[in-house]
N, CA, C and O atoms as a GROMACS GRO file, in nm:
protein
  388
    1UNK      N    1   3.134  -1.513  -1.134
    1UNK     CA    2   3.163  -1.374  -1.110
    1UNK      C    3   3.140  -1.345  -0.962
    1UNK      O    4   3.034  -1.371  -0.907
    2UNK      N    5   3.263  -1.281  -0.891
    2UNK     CA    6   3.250  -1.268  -0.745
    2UNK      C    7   3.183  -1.147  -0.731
    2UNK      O    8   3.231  -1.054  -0.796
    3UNK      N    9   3.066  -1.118  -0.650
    3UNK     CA   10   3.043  -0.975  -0.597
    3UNK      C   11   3.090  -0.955  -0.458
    3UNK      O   12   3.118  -1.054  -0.391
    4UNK      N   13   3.105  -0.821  -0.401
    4UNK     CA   14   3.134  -0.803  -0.286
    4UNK      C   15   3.008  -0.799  -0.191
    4UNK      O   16   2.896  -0.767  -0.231
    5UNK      N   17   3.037  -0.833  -0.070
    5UNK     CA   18   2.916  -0.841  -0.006
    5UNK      C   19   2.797  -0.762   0.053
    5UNK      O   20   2.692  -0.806   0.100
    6UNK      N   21   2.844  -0.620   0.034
    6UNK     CA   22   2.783  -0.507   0.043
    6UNK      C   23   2.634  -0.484  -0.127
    6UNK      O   24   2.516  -0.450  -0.133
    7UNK      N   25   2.730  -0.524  -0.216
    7UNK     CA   26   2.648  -0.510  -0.329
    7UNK      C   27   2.534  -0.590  -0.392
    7UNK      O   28   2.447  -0.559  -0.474
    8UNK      N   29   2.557  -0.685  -0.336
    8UNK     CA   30   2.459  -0.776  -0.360
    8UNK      C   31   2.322  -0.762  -0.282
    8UNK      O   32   2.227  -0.819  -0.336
    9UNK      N   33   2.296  -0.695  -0.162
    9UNK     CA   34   2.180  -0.732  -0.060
    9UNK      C   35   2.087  -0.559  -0.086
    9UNK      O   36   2.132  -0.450  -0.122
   10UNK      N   37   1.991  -0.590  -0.061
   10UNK     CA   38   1.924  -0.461  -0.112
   10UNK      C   39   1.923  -0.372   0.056
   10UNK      O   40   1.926  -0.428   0.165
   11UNK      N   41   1.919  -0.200   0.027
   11UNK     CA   42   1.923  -0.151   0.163
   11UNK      C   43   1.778  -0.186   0.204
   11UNK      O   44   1.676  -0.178   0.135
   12UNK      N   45   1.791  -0.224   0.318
   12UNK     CA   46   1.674  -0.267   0.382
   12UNK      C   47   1.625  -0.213   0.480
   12UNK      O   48   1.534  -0.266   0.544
   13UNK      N   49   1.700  -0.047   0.520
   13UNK     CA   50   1.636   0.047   0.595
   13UNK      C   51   1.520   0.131   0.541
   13UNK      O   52   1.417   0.176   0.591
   14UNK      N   53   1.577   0.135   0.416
   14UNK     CA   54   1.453   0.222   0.341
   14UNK      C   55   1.338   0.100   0.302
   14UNK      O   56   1.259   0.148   0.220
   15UNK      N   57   1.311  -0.015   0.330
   15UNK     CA   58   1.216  -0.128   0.302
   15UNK      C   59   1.058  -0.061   0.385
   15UNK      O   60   1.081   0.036   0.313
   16UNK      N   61   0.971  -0.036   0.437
   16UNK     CA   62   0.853   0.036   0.450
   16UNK      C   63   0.762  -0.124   0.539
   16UNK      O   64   0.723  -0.223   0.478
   17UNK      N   65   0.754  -0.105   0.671
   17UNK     CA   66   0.689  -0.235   0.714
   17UNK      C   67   0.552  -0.121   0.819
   17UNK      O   68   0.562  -0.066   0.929
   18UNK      N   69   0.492  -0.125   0.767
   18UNK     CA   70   0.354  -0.054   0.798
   18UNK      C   71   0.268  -0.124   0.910
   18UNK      O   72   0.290  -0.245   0.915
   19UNK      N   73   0.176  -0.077   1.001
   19UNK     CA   74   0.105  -0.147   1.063
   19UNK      C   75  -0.048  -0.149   1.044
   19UNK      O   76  -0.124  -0.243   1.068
   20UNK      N   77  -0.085  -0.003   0.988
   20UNK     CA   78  -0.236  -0.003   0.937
   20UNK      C   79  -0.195   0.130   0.806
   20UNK      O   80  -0.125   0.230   0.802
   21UNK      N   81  -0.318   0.031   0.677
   21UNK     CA   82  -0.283   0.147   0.549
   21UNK      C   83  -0.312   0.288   0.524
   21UNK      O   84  -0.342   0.356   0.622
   22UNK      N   85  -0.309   0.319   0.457
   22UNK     CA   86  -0.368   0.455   0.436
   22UNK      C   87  -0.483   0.451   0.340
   22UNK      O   88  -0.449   0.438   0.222
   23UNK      N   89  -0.632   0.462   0.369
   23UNK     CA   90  -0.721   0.422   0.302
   23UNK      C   91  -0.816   0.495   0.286
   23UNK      O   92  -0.850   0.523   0.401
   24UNK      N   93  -0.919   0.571   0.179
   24UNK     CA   94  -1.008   0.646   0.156
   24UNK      C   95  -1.118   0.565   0.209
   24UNK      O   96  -1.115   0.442   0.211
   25UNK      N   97  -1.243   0.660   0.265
   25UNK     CA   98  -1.370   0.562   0.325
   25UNK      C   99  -1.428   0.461   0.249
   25UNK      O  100  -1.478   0.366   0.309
   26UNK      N  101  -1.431   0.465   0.092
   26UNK     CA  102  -1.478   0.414   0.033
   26UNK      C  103  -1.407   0.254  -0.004
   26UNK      O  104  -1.458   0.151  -0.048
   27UNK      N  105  -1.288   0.284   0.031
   27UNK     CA  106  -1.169   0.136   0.034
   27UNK      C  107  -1.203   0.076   0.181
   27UNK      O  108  -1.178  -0.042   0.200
   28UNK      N  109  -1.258   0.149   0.283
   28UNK     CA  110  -1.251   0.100   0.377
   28UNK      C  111  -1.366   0.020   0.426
   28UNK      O  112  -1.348  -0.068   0.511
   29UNK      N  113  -1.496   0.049   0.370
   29UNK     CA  114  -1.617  -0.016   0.348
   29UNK      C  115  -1.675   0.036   0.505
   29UNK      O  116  -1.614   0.098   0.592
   30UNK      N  117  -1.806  -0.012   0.502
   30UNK     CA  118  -1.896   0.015   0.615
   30UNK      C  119  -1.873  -0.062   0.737
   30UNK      O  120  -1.932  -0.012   0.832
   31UNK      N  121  -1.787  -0.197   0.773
   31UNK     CA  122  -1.800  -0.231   0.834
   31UNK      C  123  -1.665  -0.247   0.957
   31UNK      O  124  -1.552  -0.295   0.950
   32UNK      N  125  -1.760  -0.168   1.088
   32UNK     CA  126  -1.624  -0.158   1.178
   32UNK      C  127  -1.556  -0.309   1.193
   32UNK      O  128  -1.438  -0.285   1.171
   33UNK      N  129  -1.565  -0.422   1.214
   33UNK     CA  130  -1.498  -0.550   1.259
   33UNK      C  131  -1.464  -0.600   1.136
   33UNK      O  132  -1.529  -0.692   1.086
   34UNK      N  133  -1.369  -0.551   1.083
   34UNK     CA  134  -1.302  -0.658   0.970
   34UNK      C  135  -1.184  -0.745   1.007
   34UNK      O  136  -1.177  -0.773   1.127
   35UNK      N  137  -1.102  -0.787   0.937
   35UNK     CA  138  -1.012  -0.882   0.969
   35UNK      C  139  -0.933  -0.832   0.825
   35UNK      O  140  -0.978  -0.848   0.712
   36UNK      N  141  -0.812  -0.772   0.859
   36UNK     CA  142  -0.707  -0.760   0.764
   36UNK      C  143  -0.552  -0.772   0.781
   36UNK      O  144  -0.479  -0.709   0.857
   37UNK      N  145  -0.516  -0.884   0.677
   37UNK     CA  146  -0.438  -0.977   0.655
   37UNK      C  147  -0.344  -0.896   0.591
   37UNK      O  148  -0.370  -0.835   0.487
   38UNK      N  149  -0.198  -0.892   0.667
   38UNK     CA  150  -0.098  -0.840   0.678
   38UNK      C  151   0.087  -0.953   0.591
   38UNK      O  152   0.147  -1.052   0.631
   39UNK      N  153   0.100  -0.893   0.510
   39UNK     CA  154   0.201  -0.929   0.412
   39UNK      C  155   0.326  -0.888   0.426
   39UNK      O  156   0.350  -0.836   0.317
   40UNK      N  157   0.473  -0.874   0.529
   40UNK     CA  158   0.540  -0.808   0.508
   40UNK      C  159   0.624  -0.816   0.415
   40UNK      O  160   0.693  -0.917   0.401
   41UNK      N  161   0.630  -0.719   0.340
   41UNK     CA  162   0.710  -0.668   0.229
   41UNK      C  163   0.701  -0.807   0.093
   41UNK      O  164   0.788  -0.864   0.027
   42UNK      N  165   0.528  -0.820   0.099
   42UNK     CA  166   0.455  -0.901   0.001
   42UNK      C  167   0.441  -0.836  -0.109
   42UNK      O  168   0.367  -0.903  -0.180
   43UNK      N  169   0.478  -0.723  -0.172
   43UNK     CA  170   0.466  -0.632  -0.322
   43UNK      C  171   0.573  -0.563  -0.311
   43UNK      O  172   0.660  -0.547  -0.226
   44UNK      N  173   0.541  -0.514  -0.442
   44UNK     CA  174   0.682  -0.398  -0.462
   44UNK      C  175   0.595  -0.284  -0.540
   44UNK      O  176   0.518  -0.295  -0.636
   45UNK      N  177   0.639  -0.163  -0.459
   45UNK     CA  178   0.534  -0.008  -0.508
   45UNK      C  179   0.526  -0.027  -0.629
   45UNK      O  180   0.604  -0.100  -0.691
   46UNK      N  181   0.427   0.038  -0.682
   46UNK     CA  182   0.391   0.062  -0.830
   46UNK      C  183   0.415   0.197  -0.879
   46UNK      O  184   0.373   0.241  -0.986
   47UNK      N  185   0.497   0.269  -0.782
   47UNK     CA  186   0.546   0.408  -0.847
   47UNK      C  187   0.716   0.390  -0.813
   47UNK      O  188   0.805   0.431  -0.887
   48UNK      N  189   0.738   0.311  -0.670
   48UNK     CA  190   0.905   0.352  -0.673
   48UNK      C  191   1.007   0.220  -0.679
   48UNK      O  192   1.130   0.217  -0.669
   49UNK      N  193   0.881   0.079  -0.704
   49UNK     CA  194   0.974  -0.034  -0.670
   49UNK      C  195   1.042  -0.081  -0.586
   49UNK      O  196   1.130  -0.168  -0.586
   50UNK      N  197   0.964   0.024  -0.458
   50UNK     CA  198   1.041  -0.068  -0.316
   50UNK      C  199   0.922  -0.161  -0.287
   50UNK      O  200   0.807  -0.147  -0.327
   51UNK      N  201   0.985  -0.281  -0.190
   51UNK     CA  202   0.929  -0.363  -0.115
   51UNK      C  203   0.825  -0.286  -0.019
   51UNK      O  204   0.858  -0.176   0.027
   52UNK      N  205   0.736  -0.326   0.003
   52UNK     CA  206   0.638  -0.315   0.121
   52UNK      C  207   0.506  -0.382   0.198
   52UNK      O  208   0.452  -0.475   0.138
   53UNK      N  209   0.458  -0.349   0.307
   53UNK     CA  210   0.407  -0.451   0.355
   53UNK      C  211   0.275  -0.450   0.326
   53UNK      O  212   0.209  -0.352   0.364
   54UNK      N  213   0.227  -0.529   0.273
   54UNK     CA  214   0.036  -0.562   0.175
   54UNK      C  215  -0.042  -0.571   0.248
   54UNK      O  216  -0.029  -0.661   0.331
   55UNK      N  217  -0.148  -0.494   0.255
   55UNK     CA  218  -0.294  -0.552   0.351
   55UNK      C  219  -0.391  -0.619   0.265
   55UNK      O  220  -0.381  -0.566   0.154
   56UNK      N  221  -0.469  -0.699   0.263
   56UNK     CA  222  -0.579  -0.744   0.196
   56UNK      C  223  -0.690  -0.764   0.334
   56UNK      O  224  -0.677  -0.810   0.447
   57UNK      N  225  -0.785  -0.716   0.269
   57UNK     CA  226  -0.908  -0.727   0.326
   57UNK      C  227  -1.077  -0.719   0.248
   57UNK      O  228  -1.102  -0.650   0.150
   58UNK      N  229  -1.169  -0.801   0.315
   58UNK     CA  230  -1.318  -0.746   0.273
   58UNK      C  231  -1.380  -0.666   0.302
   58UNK      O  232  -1.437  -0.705   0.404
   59UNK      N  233  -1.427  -0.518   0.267
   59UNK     CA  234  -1.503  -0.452   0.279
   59UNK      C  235  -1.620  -0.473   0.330
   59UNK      O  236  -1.652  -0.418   0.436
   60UNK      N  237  -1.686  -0.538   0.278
   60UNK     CA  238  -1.848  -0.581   0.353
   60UNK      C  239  -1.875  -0.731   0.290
   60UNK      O  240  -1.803  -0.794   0.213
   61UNK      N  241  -2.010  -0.770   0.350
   61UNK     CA  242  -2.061  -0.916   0.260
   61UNK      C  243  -2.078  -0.927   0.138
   61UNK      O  244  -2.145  -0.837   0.087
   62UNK      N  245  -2.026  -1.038   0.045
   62UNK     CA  246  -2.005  -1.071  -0.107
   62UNK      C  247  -1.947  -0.943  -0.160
   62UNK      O  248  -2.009  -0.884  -0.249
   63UNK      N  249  -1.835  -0.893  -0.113
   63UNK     CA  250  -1.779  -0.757  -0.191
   63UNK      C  251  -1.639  -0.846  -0.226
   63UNK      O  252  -1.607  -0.925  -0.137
   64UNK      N  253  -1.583  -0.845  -0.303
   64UNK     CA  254  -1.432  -0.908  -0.370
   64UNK      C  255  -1.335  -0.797  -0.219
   64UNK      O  256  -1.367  -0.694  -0.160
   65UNK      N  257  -1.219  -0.884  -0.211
   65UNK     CA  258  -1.103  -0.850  -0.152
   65UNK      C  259  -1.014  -0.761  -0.208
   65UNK      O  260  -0.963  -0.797  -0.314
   66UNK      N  261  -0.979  -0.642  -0.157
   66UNK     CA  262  -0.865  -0.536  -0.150
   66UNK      C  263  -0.757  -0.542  -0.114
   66UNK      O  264  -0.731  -0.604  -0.010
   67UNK      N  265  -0.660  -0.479  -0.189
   67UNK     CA  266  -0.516  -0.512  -0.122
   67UNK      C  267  -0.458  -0.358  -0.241
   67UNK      O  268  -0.472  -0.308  -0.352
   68UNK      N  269  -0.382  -0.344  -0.089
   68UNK     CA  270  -0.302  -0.229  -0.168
   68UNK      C  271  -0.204  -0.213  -0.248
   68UNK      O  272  -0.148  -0.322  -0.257
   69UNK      N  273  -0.159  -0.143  -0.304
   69UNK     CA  274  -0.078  -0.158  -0.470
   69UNK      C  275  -0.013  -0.062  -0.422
   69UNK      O  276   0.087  -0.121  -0.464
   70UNK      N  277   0.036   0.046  -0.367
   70UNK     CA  278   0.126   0.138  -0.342
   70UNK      C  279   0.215   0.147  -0.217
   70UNK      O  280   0.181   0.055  -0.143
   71UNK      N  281   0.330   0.230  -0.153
   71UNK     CA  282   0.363   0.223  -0.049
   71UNK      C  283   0.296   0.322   0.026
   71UNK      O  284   0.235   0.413  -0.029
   72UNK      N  285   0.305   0.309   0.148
   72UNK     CA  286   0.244   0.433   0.236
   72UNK      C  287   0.359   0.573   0.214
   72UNK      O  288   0.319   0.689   0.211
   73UNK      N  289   0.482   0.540   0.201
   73UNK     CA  290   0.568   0.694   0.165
   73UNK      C  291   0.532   0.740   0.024
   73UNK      O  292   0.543   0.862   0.013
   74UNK      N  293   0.506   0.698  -0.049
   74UNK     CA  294   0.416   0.747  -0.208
   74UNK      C  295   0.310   0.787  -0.190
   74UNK      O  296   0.274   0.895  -0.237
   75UNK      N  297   0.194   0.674  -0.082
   75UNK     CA  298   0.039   0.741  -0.050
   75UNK      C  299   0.053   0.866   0.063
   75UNK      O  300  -0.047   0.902   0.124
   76UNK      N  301   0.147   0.912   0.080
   76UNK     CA  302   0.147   1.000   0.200
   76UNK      C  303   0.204   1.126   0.125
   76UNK      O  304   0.159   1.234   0.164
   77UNK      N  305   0.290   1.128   0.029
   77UNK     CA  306   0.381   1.217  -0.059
   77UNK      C  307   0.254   1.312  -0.179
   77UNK      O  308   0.263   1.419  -0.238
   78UNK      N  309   0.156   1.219  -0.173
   78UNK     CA  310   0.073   1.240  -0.283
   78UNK      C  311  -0.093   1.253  -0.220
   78UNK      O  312  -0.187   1.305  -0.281
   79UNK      N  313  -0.096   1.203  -0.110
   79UNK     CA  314  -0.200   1.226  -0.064
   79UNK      C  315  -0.314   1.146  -0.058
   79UNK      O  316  -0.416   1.178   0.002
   80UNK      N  317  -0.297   1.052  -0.115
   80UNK     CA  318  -0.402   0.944  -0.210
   80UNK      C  319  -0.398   0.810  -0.109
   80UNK      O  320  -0.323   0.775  -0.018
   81UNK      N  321  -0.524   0.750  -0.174
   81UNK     CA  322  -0.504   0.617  -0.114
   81UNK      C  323  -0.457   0.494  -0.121
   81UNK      O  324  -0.453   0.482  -0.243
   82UNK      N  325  -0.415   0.385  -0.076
   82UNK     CA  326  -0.328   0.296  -0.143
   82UNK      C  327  -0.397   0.223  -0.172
   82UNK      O  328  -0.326   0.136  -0.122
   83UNK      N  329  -0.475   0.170  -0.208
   83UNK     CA  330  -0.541   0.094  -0.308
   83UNK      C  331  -0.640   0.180  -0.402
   83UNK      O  332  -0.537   0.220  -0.455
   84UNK      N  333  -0.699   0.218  -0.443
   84UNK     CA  334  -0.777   0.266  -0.545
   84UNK      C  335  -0.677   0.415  -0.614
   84UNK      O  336  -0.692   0.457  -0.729
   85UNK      N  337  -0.603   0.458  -0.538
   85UNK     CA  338  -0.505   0.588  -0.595
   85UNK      C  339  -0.590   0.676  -0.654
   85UNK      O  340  -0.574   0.724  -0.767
   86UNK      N  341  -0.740   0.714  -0.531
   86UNK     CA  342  -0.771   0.906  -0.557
   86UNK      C  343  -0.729   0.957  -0.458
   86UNK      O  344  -0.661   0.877  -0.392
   87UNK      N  345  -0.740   1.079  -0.405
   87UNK     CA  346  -0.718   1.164  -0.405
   87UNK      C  347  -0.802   1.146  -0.195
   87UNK      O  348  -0.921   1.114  -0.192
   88UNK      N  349  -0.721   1.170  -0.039
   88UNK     CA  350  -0.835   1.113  -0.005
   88UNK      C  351  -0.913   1.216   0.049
   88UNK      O  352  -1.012   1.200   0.121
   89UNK      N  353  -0.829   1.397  -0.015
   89UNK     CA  354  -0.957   1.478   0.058
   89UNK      C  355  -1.094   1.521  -0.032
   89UNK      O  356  -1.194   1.583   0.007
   90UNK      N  357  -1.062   1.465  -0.169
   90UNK     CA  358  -1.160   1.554  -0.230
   90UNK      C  359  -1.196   1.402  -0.364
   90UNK      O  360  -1.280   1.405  -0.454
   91UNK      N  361  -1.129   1.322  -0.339
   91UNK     CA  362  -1.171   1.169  -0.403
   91UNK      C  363  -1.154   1.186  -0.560
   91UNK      O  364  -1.227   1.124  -0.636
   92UNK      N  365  -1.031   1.292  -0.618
   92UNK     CA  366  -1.010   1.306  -0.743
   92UNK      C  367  -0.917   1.230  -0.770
   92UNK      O  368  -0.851   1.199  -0.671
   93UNK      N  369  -0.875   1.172  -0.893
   93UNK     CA  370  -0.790   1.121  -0.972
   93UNK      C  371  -0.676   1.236  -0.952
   93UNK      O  372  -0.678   1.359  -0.958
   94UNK      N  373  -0.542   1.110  -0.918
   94UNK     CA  374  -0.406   1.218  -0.930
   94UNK      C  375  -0.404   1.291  -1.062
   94UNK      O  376  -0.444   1.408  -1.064
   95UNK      N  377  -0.384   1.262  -1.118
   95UNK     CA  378  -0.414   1.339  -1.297
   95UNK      C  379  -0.513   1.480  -1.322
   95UNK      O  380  -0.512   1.563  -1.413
   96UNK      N  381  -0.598   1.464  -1.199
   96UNK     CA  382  -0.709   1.572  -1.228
   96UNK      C  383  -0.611   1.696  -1.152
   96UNK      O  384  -0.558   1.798  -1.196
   97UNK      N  385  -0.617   1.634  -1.025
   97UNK     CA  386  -0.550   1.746  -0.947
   97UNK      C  387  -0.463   1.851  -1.011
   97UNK      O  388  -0.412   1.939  -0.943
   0.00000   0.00000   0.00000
């Protein structure tokens, strides 16, 4: 089955390549010198299914690694943070709000 060449390739203007996330203090941990490891367009949102670019990082010593699950145009639309998804002026669950 032939497709045309327009239809096949996904638009890749609306694709989201970020340089630092959008993160509540508590995602961001205590420590100023971290090291966070940059994914472009390593996930796909968990609200709109676009591609975007993943941070993973450690918070502090023996704390497990973070990485964000949302895009920054969803965490910015909603207010929230991209990895844990509260709320980042008042640290509520979207649902409460």
């Amino acid at each position: 089955m032939a497709m045309s060449k327009g239809t096949g390739h996904y638009n890749r203007q609306v694709w989201e390549d970020g340089q630092f996330p959008i993160l509540c203090q508590t995602c961001l941990g205590d420590n100023p010198y971290m090291r966070i490891m940059t994914e472009k367009f390593g996930a796909q949102c968990k609200v709109c299914n676009r591609p975007f670019t993943t941070f993973r990082w450690c918070p502090g010593l023996k704390m497990r690694y973070k990485k964000t699950e949302i895009c920054q145009t969803c965490a910015r639309a909603k207010n929230i943070c991209q990895t844990c998804l509260l709320d980042l002026q008042y640290g509520l669950p979207v649902q409460v709000r």
